[in-house]
N, C-alpha and C positions, 0 to 999 in steps of 0.2 A: 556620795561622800559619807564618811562613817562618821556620826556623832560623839566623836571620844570626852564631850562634858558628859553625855547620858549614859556612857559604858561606866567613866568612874561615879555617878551620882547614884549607880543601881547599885553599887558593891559599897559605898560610903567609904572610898579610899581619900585619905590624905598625905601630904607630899611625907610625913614623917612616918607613913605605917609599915614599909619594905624596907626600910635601913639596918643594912647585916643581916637581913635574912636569906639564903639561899633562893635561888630563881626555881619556879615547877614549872612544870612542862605550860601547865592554863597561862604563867606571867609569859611564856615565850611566844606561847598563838597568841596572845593579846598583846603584847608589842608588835608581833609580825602582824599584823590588823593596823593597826599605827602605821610601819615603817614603809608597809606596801602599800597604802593608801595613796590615790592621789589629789591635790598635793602633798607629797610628805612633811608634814609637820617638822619644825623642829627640832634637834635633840633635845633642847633645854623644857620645851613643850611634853615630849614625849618621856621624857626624865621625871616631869613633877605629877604627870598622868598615874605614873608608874609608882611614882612615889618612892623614887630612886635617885640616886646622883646621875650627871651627865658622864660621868666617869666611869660607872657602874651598867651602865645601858651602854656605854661606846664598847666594852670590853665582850659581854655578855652579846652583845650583834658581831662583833670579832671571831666569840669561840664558836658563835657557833654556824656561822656560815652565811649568815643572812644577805643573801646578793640579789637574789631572782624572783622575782612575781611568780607562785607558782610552784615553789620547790617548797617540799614537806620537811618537817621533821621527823628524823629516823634516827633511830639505835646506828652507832658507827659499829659496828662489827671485826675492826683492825684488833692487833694484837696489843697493841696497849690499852685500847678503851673495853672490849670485849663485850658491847653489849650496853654497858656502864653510861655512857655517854653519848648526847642528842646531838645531831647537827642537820644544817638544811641539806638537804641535796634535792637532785635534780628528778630524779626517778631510780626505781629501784635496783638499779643496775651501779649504781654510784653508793656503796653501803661504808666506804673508808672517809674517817674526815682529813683533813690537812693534817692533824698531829700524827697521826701514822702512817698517812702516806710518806712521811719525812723520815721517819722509822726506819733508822738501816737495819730493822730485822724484818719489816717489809719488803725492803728492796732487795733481798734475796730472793723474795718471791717471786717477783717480775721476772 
């Protein structure tokens, strides 16, 4: 089981230090650290960890795919994100997130 008082005691986070501030790739593996763990914690737990709202973590594991024990974060490659934008997948063979798969300038592609 991962000790998430001694992840945020090492970096000296408090629940007010990430409010408005954009997510980086390190707050995304370290909630997926959290989220995959078992038992999973929380939202409300994993929220003050973060030092985020429970609103702000529920959206932010929305965009970007967070479902699988096991799936990395990867550049989506679709014609809207190009690059630009992280989500979990599966393996590297899955490089589109949900937003462009929905892309009817994707589904020309198909």
């Amino acid at each position: 089981m991962i000790d998430l008082d001694a992840i945020n005691s090492d970096i000296g986070l408090t629940f007010d230090d990430n409010q408005g501030t954009p997510w980086t790739d390190a707050d995304i593996e370290r909630l997926a650290l959290m989220y995959f763990s078992m038992p999973r914690p929380p939202n409300s737990v994993m929220a003050e960890r973060m030092g985020r709202t429970v609103g702000a973590l529920q959206t932010v594991i929305s965009r970007v795919g967070m479902a699988r024990p096991g799936d990395k974060l990867r550049a989506c490659l679709g014609v809207g994100c190009q690059g630009q934008r992280k989500f979990f997948s599966a393996g590297v063979n899955n490089r589109i997130c949900g937003r462009c798969e929905r892309d009817p300038v994707m589904g020309c592609a198909a």
